[in-house]
ROBAZA-248966 format. One record per residue (C-alpha): x, y, z negated; residue number from 1. Coordinates in steps of 0.25 Angstrom, whole numbers, plus 2048, in hexadecimal, padded with zeros to 3 digits. Each point is the difference from the previous one (the first is absolute). Layout:
! residues N
TORGU/X/Y/Z/NUM
...
//
This chain:
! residues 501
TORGU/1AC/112/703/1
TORGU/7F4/7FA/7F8/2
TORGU/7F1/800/804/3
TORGU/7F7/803/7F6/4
TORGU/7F1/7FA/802/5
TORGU/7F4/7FF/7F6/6
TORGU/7F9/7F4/7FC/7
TORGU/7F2/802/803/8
TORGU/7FE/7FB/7F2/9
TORGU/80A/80A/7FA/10
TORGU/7FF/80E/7F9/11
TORGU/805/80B/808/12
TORGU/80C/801/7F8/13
TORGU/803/7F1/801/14
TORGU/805/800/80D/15
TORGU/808/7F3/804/16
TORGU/80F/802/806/17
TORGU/804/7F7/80B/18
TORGU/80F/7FD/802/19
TORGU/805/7FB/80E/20
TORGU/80E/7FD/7FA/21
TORGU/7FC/7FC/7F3/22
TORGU/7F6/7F7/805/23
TORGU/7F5/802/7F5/24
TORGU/7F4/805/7FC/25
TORGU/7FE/809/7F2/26
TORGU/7F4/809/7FC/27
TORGU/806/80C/7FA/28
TORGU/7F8/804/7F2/29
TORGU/7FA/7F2/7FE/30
TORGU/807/7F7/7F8/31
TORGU/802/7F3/805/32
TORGU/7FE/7F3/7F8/33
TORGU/80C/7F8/801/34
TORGU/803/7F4/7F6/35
TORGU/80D/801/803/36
TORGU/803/80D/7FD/37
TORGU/807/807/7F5/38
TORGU/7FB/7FB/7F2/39
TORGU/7F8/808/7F5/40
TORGU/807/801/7F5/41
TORGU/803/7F5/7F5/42
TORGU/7F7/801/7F5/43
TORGU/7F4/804/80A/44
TORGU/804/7F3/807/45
TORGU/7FF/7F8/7F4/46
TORGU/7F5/805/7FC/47
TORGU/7F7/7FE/80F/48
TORGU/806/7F3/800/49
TORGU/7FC/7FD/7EF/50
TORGU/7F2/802/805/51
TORGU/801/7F6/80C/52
TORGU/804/7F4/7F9/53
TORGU/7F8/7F5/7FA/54
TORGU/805/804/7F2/55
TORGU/7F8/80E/800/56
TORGU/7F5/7F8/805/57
TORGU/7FE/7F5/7F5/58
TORGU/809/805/7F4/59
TORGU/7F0/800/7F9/60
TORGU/801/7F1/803/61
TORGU/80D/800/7FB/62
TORGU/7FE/807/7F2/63
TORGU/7F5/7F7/7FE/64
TORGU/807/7F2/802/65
TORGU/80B/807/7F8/66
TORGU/7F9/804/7F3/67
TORGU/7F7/7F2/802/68
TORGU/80E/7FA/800/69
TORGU/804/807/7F6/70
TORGU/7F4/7FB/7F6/71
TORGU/800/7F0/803/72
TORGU/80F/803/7FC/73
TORGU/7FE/805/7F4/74
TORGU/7F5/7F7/7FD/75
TORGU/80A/7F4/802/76
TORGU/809/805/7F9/77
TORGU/7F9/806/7F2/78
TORGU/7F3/7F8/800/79
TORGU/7FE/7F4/807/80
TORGU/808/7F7/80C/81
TORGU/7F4/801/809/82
TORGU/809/7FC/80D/83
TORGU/7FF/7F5/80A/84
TORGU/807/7F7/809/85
TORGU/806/806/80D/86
TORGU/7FA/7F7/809/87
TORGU/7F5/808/808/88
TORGU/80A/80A/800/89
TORGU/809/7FA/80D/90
TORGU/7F3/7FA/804/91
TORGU/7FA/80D/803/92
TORGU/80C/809/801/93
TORGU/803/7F7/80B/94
TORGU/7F1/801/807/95
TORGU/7FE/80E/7FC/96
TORGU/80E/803/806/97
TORGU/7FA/7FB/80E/98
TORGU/7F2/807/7FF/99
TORGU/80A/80E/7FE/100
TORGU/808/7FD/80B/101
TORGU/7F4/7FE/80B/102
TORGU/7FB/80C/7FA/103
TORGU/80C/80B/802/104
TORGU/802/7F7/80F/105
TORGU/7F3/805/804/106
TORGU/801/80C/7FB/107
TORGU/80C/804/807/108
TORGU/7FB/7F7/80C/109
TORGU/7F5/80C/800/110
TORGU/80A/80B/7FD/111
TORGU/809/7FB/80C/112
TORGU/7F4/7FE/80A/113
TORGU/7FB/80E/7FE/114
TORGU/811/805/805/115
TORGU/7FE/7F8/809/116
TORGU/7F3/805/808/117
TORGU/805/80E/7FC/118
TORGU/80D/7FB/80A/119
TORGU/7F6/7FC/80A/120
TORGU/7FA/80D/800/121
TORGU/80D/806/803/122
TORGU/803/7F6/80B/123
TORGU/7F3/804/806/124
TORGU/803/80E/7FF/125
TORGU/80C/801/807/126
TORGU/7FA/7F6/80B/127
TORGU/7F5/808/801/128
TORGU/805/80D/800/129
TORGU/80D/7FB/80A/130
TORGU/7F7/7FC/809/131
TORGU/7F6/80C/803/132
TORGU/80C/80A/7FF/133
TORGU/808/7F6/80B/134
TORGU/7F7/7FA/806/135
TORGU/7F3/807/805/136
TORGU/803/809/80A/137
TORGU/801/810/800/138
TORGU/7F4/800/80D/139
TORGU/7F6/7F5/7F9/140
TORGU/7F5/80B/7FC/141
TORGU/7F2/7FE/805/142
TORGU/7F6/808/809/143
TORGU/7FA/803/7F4/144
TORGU/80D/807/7F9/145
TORGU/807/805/80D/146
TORGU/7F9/807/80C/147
TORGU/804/7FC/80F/148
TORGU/807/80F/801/149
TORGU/806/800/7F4/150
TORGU/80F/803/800/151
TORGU/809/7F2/7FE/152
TORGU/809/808/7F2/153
TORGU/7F2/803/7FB/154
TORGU/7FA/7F0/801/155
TORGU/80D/7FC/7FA/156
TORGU/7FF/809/7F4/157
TORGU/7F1/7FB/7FF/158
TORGU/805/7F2/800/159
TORGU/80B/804/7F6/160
TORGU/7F4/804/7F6/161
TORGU/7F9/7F4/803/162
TORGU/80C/7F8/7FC/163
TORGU/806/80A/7F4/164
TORGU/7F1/7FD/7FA/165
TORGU/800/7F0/800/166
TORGU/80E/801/7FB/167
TORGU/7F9/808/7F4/168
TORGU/7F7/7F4/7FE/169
TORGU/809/7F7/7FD/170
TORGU/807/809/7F6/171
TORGU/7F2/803/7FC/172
TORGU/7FD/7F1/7FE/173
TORGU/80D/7FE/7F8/174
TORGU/7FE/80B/7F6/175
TORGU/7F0/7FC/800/176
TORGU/803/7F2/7FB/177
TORGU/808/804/7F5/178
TORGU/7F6/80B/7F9/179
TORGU/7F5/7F4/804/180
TORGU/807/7F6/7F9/181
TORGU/801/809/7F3/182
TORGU/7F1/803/802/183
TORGU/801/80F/804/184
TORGU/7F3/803/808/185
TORGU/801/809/808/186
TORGU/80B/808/80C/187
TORGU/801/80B/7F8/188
TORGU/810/7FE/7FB/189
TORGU/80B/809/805/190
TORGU/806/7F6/808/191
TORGU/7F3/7FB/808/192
TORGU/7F5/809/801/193
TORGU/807/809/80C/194
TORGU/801/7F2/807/195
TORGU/7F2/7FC/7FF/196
TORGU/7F8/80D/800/197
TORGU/7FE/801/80E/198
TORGU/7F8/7F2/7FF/199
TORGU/7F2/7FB/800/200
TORGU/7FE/7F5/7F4/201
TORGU/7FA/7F3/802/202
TORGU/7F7/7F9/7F4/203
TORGU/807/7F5/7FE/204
TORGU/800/7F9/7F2/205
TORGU/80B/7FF/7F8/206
TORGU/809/7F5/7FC/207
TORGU/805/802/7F2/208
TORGU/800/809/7F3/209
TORGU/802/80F/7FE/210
TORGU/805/80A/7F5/211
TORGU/7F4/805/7F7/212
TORGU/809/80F/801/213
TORGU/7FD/802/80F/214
TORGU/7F1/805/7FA/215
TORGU/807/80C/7FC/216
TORGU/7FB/80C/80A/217
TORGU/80B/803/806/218
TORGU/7FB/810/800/219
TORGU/805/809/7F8/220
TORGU/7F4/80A/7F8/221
TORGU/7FA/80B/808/222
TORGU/802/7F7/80C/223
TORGU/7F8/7F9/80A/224
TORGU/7FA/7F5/7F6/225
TORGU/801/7F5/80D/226
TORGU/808/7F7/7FD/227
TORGU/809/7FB/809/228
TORGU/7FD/7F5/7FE/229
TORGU/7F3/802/809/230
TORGU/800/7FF/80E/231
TORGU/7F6/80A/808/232
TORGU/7FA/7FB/80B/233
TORGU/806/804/80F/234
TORGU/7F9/80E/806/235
TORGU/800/7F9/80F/236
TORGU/7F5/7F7/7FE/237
TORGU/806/7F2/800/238
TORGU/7FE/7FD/7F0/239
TORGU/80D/7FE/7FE/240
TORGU/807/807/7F3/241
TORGU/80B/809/801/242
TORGU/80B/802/7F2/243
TORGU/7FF/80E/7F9/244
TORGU/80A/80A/808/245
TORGU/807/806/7F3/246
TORGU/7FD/7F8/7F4/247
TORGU/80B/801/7F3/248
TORGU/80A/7F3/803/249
TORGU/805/7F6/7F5/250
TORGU/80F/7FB/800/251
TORGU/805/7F6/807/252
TORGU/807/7FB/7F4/253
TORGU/7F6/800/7F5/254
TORGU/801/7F7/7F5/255
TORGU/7F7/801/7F4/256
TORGU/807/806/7F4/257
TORGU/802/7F7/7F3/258
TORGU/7F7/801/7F5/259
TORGU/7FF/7FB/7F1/260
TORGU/7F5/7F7/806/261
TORGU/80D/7F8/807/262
TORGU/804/7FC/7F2/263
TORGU/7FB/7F3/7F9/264
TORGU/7F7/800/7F8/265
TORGU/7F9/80E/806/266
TORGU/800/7F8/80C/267
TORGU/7F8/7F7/7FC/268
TORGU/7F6/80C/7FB/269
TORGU/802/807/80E/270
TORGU/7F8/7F2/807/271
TORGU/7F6/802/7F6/272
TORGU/7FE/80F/803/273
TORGU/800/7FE/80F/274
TORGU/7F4/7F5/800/275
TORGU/7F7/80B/7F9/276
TORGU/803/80A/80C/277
TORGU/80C/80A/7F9/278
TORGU/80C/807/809/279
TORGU/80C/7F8/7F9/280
TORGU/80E/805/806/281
TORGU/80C/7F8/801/282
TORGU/807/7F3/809/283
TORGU/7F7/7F6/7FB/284
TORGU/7F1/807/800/285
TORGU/806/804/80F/286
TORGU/801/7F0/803/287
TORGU/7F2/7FE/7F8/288
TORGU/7F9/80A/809/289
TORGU/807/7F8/80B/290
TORGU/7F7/7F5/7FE/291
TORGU/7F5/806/7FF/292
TORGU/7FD/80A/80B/293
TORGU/802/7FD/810/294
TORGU/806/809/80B/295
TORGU/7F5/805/809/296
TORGU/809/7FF/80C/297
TORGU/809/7F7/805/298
TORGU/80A/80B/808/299
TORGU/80B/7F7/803/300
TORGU/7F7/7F6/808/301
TORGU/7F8/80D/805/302
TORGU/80E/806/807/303
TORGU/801/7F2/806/304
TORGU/7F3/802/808/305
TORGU/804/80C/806/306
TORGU/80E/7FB/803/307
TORGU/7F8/7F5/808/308
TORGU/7F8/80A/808/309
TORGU/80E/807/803/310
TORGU/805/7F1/805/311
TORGU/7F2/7FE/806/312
TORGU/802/80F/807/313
TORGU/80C/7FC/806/314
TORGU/7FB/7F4/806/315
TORGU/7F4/805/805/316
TORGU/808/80B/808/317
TORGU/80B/7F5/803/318
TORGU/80B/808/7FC/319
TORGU/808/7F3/7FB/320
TORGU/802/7F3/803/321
TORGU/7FD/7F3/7FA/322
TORGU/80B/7FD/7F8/323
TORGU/800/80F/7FA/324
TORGU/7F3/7FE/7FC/325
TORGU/801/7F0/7FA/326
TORGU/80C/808/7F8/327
TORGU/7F6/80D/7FC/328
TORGU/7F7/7F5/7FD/329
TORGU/808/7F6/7F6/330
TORGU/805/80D/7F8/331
TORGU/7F3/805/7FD/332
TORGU/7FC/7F0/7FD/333
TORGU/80E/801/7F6/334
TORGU/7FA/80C/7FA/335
TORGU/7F3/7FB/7FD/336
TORGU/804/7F4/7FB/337
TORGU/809/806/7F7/338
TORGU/7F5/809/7FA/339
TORGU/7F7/7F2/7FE/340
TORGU/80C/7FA/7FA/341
TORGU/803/80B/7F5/342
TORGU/7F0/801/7FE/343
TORGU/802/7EF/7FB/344
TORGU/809/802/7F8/345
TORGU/7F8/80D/7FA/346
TORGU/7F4/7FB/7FF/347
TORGU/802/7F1/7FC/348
TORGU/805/801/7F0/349
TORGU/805/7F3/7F9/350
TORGU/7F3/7F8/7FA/351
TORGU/7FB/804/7F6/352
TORGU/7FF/7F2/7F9/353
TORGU/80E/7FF/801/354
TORGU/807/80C/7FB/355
TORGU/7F7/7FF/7F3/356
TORGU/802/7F0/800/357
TORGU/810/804/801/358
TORGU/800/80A/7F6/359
TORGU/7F8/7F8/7F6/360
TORGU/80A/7F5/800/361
TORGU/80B/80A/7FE/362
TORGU/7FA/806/7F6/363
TORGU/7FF/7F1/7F8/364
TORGU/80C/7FB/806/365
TORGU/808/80E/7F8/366
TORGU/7F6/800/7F3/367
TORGU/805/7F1/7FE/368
TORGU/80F/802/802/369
TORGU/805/803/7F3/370
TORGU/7F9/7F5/7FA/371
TORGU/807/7F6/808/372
TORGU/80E/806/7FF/373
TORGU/802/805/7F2/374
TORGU/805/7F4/7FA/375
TORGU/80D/801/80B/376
TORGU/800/80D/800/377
TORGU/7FE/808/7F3/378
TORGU/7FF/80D/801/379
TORGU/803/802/80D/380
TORGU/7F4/7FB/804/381
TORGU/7FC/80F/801/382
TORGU/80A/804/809/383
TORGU/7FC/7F4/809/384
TORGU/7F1/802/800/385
TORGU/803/80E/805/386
TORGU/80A/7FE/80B/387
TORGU/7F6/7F3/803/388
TORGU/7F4/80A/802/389
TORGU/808/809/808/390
TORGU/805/7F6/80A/391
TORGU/7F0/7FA/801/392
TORGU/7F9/80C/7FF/393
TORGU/80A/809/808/394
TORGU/7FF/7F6/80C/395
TORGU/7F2/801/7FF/396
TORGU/7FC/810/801/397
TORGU/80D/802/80A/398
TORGU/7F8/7F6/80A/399
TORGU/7F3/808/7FC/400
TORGU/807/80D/803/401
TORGU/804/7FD/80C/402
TORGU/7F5/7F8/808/403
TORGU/7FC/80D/803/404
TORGU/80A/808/806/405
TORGU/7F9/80C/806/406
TORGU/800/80B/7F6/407
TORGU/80B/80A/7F9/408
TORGU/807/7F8/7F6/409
TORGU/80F/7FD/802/410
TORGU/7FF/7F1/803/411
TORGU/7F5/804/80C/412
TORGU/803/7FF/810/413
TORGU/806/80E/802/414
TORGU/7F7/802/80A/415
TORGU/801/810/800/416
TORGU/80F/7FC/805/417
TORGU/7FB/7F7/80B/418
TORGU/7F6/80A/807/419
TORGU/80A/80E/7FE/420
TORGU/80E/7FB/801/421
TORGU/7FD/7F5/80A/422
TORGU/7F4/7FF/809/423
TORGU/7FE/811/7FF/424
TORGU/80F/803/804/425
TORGU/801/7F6/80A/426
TORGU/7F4/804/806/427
TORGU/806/80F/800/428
TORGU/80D/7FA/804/429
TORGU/7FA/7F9/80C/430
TORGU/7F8/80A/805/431
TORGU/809/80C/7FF/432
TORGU/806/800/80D/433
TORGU/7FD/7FB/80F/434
TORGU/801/7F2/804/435
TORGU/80E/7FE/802/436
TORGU/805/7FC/80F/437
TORGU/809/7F4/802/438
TORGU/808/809/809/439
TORGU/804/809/7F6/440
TORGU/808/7F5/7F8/441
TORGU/801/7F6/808/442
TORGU/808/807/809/443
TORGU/806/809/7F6/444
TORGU/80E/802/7FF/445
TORGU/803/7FA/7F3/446
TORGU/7F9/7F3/803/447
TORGU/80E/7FA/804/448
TORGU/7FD/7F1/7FB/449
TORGU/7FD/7FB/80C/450
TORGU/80B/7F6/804/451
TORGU/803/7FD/7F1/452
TORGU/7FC/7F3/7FB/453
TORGU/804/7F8/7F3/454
TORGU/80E/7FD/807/455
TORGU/802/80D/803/456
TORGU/80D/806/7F7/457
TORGU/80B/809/805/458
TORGU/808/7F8/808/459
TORGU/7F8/7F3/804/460
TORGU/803/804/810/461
TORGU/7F2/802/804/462
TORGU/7FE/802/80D/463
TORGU/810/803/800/464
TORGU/7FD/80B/7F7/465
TORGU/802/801/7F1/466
TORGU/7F3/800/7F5/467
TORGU/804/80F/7FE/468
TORGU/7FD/803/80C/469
TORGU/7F3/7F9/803/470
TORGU/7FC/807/7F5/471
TORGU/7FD/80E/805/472
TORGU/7FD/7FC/80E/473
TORGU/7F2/808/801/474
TORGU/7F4/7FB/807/475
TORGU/800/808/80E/476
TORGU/80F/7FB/803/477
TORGU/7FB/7F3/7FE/478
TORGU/7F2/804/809/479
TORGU/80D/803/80A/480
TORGU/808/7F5/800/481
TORGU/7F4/7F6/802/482
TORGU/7F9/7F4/7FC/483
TORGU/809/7F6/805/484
TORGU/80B/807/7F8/485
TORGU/7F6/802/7F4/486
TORGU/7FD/7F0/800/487
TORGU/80F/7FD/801/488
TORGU/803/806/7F2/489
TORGU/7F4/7FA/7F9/490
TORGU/806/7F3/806/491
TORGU/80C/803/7FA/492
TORGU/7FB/804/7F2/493
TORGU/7F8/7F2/7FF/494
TORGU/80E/7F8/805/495
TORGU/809/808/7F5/496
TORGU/7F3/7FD/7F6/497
TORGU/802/7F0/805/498
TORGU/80E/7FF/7FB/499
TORGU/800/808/7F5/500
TORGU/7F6/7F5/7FB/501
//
């Protein structure tokens, strides 16, 4: 029969079902986000993936090389022959081709870096997480927690708490970077706030941009006006700020809604009306505010620090040895250093220089085209100068789209996928029952493999006994008939191995 728990981050009628035979892990009411599961339908696929293509992004840049096309056409045609050689035409397509390239390798060079920190955090996840479930034992408690009368069951269960609670961290510090990265300030999201609200905050500066819609009071009217956003200071006297105990919690998922303003040329207007102070909604005013206003806490690098103390705890009680702790250790260095590396690539834009320095010889390179290829082409010289401005063009906004990979659009990192469907429900997964005992399956009665090798088939004459046999020989017959007899078999397995090769 399944177990049912509840995630201490989860609704109370979100409870997660735990199968012992199905070996996984689901969260009943919450639905999952799987790539790989079943499509939308067609036309809302098309649509979705319209929108993420370079040709939604440039069709302006297009329709104006088009129609510019268009008029040198009809000026060749009707008044005067006003085309050119073709010479600079191989002579910059040729250099302009190399300058495109370098600029979508780095592009994807950053895309690619920023999956691969975020697989970093999920190695350090696991180890981490592996380690303090498997690792610390259930009587490491100190003086402090456990009194020298207090029952054994109960300083276990205390440990357990202790050990549950840095197991939180990590998922904490997983979910923390992803709302960091897309500049949500703040603990205060459905999927973080209940595993951070039992913790003191540090002052630590930030280390990249936020959203300009977090300033939204998170209040509804006729509530408490804190916002919170606001930390009130700790009643026990140490200065230290405590997080608001019922404050109204954003989404975990909440990506700002389209807008007119996303569409050139009110895009353009919408820059304008953001530099004078106005609220603009949409995609693109999100990524303006973006760089423009600054996260006042670094939370992810903040959970490190009380990791630390958990490792630092541990070692000051002696509750683990050397090589636990080197591994506790290196996981939190993975972590951290995946957080500075995701920041780089965050905080570190192409030059400014050069992306106008590249579009301005785009721009000359697509303005002179049909000059230089009317007299071999005719009228196709309008087709050809608009597919031609696709190709350059489309190269370049794609590679600008995706330097960035952090936010809601389609061609982002799905981080929402990597911190519910892998590091939260591992996490579940590993800590849902007790630490298994190599007694229980090493001796179980189905592990029957013991004197089966790769020469092993029905028949070979194994220790005068066919393959078939040898197979479902369970461990305490072979405890029975001993090691000798046990080393025998192996022997014969590697010799049957020998000849086979």
């Amino acid at each position: 029969m399944a177990d049912l728990f509840r995630a201490s981050n989860a609704s109370p009628d979100a409870p997660v079902v735990l199968d012992r035979n199905l070996r996984f892990v689901t969260r009943v009411g919450l639905r999952a986000i799987d790539p790989f599961s079943k499509p939308r339908p067609l036309f809302n696929i098309f649509i979705r993936a319209l929108i993420a293509t370079a040709l939604f992004r440039c069709w302006h840049i297009i329709l104006f090389f088009t129609a510019w096309a268009t008029c040198i056409t009809l000026i060749c045609h009707n008044i005067r022959d006003i085309s050119v050689q073709s010479t600079l035409l191989t002579v910059w397509g040729t250099v302009l081709g190399f300058i495109v390239s370098y600029r979508t390798s780095s592009s994807f060079q950053r895309y690619d870096d920023g999956r691969k920190h975020w697989s970093a955090i999920t190695y350090g996840c696991r180890t981490f997480v592996r380690t303090i479930w498997f690792h610390i034992p259930d009587t490491s408690a100190a003086d402090e927690v456990c009194k020298p009368d207090m029952p054994l069951d109960e300083q276990r269960a205390r440990v357990l708490i202790e050990k549950k609670s840095a197991v939180n961290l990590v998922e904490a510090f997983a979910v923390a970077v992803k709302h960091y990265l897309r500049g949500e300030e703040g603990i205060y999201y459905d999927d973080l706030y209940h595993l951070l609200k039992h913790l003191p905050a540090y002052a630590l500066p930030a280390g990249r941009p936020s959203l300009a819609h977090t300033r939204t009071n998170l209040h509804s009217a006729g509530e408490d006006t804190k916002s919170p956003e606001r930390l009130h200071p700790s009643e026990e006297g140490d200065g230290l700020p405590y997080p608001v105990t019922s404050p109204h919690l954003r989404p975990a998922h909440n990506p700002p809604r389209n807008s007119i303003f996303d569409i050139f040329p009110l895009s353009l207007i919408a820059f304008v009306l953001l530099k004078k102070g106005r609220d603009i909604k949409g995609r693109k005013a999100a990524k303006k505010h973006a760089s423009e206003r600054v996260v006042s806490h670094n939370i992810p690098l903040e959970i490190t620090l009380y990791l630390s103390s958990y490792i630092a705890a541990l070692q000051a009680r002696r509750a683990i040895d050397v090589p636990t702790t080197n591994t506790l250790i290196a996981a939190l260095n993975c972590l951290v250093d995946s957080l500075t590396g995701l920041e780089r690539i965050l905080t570190t834009p192409i030059p400014f220089s050069y992306s106008v320095h590249l579009w301005t010889v785009m721009m000359v390179y697509c303005l002179t085209l049909p000059f230089q290829v009317w007299k071999y082409l005719g009228w196709v010289t309008i087709p050809f100068t608009t597919i031609t401005a696709f190709i350059f063009f489309g190269f370049i906004v794609a590679g600008e789209e995706i330097e960035n990979p952090f936010g809601y659009d389609k061609n982002d990192l799905n981080m929402d996928y990597f911190t519910e469907n892998i590091i939260r429900q591992e996490i579940l997964a590993v800590t849902a029952y007790p630490i298994p005992k190599v007694s229980d399956w090493a001796f179980s009665p189905q592990n029957d493999l013991f004197g089966v090798g790769l020469g092993t088939r029905p028949g070979s004459g194994i220790d005068g006994m066919g393959g078939s046999e040898a197979n479902v020989i369970p461990p305490e017959e072979w405890v029975r008939r001993g090691t000798v007899h046990m080393r025998s078999v192996l022997e014969a397995g590697m010799k049957v191995v020998n000849r086979a090769g």
